[in-house]
ROBAFI-812049 format. One line per 8 residues: number of its first residue (from 1); for each residue x, y, z of C-alpha. Coordinates in steps of 0.001 Angstrom, whole numbers. Layout:
REM ROBAFI-812049
NUM	X Y Z; ...
This chain:
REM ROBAFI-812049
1	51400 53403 27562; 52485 49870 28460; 49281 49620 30729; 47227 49967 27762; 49228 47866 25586; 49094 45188 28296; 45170 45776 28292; 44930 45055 24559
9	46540 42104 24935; 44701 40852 27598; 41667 41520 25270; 43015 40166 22765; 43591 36630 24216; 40662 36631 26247; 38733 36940 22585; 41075 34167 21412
17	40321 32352 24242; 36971 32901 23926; 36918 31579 20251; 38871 28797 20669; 36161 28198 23677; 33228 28701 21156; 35476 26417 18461; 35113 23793 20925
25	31946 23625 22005; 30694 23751 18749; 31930 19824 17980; 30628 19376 21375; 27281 20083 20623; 26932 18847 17980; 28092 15505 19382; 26177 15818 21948
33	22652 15979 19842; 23572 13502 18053; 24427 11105 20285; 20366 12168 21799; 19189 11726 18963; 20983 8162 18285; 19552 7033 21586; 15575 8021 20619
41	13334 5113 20068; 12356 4550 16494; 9093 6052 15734; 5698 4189 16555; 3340 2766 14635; -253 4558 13683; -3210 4495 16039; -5643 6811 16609
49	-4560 8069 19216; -1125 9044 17476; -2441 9660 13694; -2651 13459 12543; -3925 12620 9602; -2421 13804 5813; -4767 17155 5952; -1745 17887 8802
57	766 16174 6808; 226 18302 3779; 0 21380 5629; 4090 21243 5520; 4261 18826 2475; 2182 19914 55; 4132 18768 -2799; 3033 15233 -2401
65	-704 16052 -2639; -807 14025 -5317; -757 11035 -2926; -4301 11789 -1871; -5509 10205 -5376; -3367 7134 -5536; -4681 3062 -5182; -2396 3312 -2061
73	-4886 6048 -540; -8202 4863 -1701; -7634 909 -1392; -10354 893 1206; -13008 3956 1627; -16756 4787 2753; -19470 4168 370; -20600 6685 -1907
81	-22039 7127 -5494; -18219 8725 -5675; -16654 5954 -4268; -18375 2730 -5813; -18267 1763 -8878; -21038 -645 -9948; -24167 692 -11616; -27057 1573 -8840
89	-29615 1814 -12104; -32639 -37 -12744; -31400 -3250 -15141; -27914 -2546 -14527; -27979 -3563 -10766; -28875 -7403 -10958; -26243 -10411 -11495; -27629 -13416 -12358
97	-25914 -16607 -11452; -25858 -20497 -13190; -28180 -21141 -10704; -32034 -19939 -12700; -33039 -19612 -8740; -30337 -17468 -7371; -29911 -13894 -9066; -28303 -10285 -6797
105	-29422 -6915 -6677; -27282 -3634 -5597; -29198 -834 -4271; -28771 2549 -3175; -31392 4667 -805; -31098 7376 1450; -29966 5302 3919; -26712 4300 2230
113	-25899 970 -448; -27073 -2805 -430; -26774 -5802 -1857; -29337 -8520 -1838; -29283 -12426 -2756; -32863 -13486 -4217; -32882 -17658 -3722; -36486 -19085 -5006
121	-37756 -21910 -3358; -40615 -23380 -5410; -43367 -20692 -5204; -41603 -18798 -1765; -38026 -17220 -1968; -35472 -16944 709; -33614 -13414 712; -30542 -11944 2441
129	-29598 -8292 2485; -26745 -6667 3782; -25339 -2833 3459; -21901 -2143 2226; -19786 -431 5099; -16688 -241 3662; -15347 -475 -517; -11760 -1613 -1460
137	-10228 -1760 -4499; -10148 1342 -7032; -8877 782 -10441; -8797 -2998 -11780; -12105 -3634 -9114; -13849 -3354 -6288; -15098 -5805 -2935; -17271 -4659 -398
145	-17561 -5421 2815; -20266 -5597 5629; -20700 -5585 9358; -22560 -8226 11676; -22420 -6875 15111; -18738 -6812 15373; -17687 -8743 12712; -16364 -8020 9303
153	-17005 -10260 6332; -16806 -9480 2587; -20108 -8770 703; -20500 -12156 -2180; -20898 -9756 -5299; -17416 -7519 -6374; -17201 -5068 -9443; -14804 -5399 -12454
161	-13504 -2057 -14115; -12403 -4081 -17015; -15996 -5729 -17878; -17639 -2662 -16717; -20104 -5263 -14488; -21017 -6684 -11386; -19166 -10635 -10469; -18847 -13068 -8002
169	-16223 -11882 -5390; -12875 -13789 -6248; -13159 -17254 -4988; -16808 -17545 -4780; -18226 -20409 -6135; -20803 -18561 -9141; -24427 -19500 -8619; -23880 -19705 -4759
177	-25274 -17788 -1429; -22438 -16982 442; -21988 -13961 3031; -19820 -15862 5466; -16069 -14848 4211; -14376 -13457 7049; -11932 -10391 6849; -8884 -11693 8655
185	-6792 -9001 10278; -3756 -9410 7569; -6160 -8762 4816; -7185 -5273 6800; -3330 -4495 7456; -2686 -4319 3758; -5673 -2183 2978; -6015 -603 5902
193	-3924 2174 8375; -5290 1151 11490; -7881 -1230 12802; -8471 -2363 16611; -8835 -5940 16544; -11346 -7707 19043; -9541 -10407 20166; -11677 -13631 20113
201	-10052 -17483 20223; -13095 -18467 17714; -13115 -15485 15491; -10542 -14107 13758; -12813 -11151 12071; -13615 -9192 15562; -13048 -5496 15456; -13769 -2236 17085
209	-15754 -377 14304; -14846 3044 15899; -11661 5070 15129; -10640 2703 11808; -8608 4712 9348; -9524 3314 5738; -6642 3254 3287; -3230 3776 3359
217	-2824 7475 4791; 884 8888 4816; 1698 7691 8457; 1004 3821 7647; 4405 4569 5597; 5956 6942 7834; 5100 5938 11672; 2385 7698 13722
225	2830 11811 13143; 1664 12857 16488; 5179 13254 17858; 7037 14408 14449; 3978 17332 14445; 4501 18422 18428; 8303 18763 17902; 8140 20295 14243
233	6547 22934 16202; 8886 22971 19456; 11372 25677 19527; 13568 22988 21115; 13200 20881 18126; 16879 20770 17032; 17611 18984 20184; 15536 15524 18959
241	15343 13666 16110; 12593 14211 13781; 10017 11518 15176; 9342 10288 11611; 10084 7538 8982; 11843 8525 5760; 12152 5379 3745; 13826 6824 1267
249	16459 7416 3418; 16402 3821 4554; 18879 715 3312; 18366 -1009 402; 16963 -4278 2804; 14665 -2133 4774; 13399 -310 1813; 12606 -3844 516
257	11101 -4984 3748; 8558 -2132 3858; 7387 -2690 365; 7104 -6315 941; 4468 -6163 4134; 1956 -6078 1518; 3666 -6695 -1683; 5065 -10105 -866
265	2455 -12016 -385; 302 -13128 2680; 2897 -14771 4780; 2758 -15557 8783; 2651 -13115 11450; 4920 -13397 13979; 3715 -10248 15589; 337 -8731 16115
273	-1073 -6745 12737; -692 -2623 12913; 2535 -3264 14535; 5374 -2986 11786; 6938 356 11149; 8862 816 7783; 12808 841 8688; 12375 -2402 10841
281	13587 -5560 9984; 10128 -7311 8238; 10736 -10712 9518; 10663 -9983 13190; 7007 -9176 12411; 5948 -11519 9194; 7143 -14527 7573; 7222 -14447 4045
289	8149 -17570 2488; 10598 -17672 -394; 8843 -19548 -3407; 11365 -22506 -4966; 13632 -21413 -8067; 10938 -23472 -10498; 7471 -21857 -8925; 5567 -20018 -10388
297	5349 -16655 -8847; 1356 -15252 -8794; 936 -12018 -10270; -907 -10597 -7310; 326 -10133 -3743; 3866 -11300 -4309; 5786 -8295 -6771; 8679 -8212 -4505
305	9989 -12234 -4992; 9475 -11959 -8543; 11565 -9004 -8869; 14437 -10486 -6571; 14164 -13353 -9420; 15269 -10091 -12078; 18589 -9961 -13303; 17978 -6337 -13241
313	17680 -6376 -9585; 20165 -9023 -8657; 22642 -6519 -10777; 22218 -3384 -9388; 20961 -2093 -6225; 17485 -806 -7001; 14153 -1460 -5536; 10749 -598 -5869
321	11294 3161 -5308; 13971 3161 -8289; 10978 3041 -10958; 8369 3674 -8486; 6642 7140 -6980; 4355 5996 -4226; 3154 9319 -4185; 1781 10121 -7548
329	-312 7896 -9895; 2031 6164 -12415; -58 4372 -14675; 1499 5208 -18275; 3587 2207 -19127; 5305 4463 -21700; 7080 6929 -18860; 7907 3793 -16736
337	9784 2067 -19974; 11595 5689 -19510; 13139 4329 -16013; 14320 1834 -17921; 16325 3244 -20217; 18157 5177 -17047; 20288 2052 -16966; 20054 15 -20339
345	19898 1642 -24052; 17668 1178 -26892; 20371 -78 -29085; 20595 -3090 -26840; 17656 -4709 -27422; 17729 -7518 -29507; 15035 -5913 -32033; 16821 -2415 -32313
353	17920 -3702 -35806; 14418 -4340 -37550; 12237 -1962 -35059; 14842 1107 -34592; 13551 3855 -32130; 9809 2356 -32667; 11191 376 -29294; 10931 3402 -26867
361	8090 3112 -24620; 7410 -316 -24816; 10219 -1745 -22045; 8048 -2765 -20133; 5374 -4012 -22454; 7742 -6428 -23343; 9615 -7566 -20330; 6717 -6791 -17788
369	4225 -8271 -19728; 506 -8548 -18119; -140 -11668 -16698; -3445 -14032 -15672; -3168 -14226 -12077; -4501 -17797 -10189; -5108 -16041 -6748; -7608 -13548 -8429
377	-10343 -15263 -10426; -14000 -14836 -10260; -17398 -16210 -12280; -19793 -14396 -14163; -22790 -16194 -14806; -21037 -19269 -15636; -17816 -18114 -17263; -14436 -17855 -15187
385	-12679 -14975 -15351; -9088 -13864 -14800; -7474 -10463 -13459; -4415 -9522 -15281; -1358 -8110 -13495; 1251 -6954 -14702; 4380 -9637 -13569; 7364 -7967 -11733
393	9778 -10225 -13118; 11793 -8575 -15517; 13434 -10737 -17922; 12718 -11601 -21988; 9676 -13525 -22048; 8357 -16185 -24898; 5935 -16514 -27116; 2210 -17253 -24643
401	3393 -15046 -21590; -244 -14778 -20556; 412 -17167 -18227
């Protein structure tokens, strides 16, 4: 009897031995991945070499195929009927200019879409024609842009959606014959995923026309998916970090810093283009320079500085992904003013007393009012127009806020 009572108790600690063991190691383990996984390079940028593309993306995710029909994912695509918007139809395809000898023509064939400048010369006339390779722009316009050999300059005629008509390409001078605007590579890196520049001391506008990937896929925001995809699918995959870029997970700064590669302005790179990865710190990569308390802040290109200037956002810690969904369409201006009201109430505002609940929806009508933007004008047969943007400096604005 007292062998087997010894016997159960030498079971019995070697059990609590054994748990006390397993107790252990547990913590262990656990430290132990995640120092491995604190040690892992960040993730690397897009190339086509690395890029799954979002057809693989949304084979896990497919909650955010809504992303697929966003600005962000059609800023630049391949011509098509689908994809451009100007009118290919007889007496809808010509812009005429100031100049009575100088007049355009868009065409489309089997062979794919054109534009041609018509300059008369007395009784003989000089013409240029050149076919649209890639479109950017989707809802407030369009620019096209065209190959010579290796080089990538914009096409002189753009499309409006507002006028519902063909114009001079911003910056053009109207009634003039110009194909020679480059595409520099920070123009491509905002409307763009990945590009292979040329490089070429005496032109900036060199590229590799194989392997581009137009827009702004998933893994421009996210880092390069080849890696995440490979150890998604590793049974080992608990062992390493995920191989991805979850911005929403980032700081407030880096948040900011990812936004403002393209949304705060044109700045200076420091660093070649297609090589920032959002969670980095921006200005190791691009300069951005702060505008003076007094300047005006453009419309276009620069949302992120004129939203630092908000009291909203010097108050609180939000930033672009507290009213924005970068992976949906968000167009209503009605359901935005309803991101507003998450912090401030209707009976705040100064006209609650004479307008009541007439107020809700119209936030950001009021303090984000559309603006004429100086960077983004163009002429149409003689007139200058103006794109309006809506400003992202949130404040009470005046009487003549078109400005």
């Amino acid at each position: 009897m007292n062998h087997h009572r010894i016997s159960r108790r030498g079971r019995a600690g070697a059990r609590t031995i054994a748990l006390l063991a397993l107790l252990a190691a547990g913590p262990a383990a656990a430290l132990f991945v995640s120092n491995l996984r604190r040690n892992e390079p960040w993730p690397e940028p897009v190339r086509t070499a690395t890029a799954v593309g979002d057809s693989t993306c949304l084979s896990c995710h497919s909650d955010k195929a809504s992303y697929e029909g966003t600005a962000h994912r059609l800023t630049t695509q391949r011509p098509s009927h689908a994809t451009i918007a100007g009118n290919f139809q007889a007496g809808r395809n010509v812009l005429r200019t100031p100049n009575p000898n100088l007049y355009f023509h868009m065409d489309a064939d089997s062979a794919g879409f054109t534009q041609t400048a018509v300059l008369r010369t007395g009784k003989d006339s000089t013409t240029r024609t050149e076919r649209i390779a890639y479109v950017s722009g989707t809802r407030k316009g369009q620019s096209y842009l065209y190959w010579e050999g290796n080089q990538l300059y914009q096409l002189p005629i753009s499309y409006w959606a507002s006028l519902g008509t063909w114009i001079n390409s911003p910056g053009y001078v109207d009634g003039s014959m110009n194909f020679e605007r480059r595409i520099s590579p920070r123009c491509l890196e905002c409307h763009s995923t990945w590009i292979r520049q040329i490089m070429d001391p005496g032109a900036s506008n060199r590229y590799d026309s194989t392997g581009v990937i137009l827009g702004i896929t998933c893994e421009r925001c996210h880092a390069a998916g080849q890696e995440h995809v490979a150890r998604e699918r590793s049974a080992l995959r608990a062992l390493k970090g995920p191989a991805i870029v979850n911005p929403a997970r980032m700081s407030r700064q880096r948040q900011m810093d990812a936004c403002a590669q393209c949304h705060g302005g044109l700045g200076h790179p420091i660093a070649p283009t297609f090589t920032y990865v959002a969670g980095k710190p921006l200005e190791r990569y691009l300069t951005l320079t702060a505008p003076k308390a007094n300047e005006r802040i453009d419309v276009h290109g620069n949302q992120v500085a004129a939203l630092m200037r908000s009291r909203c956002y010097q108050a609180s810690q939000m930033t672009c992904l507290t009213c924005h969904d970068p992976h949906r369409t968000q167009r209503d201006p009605t359901e935005l003013s309803g991101r507003c009201l998450t912090c401030h109430q209707e009976q705040s505002c100064k006209l609650f007393p004479k307008q009541g609940h007439a107020l809700k929806g119209r936030c950001v009508d009021c303090h984000m009012p559309l603006q004429e933007s100086d960077l983004i004008d163009s002429g149409l047969e003689g007139t200058e127009e103006r794109a309006l943007e809506r400003t992202h400096w949130i404040k009470v604005w005046g009487n003549g806020t078109s400005r």
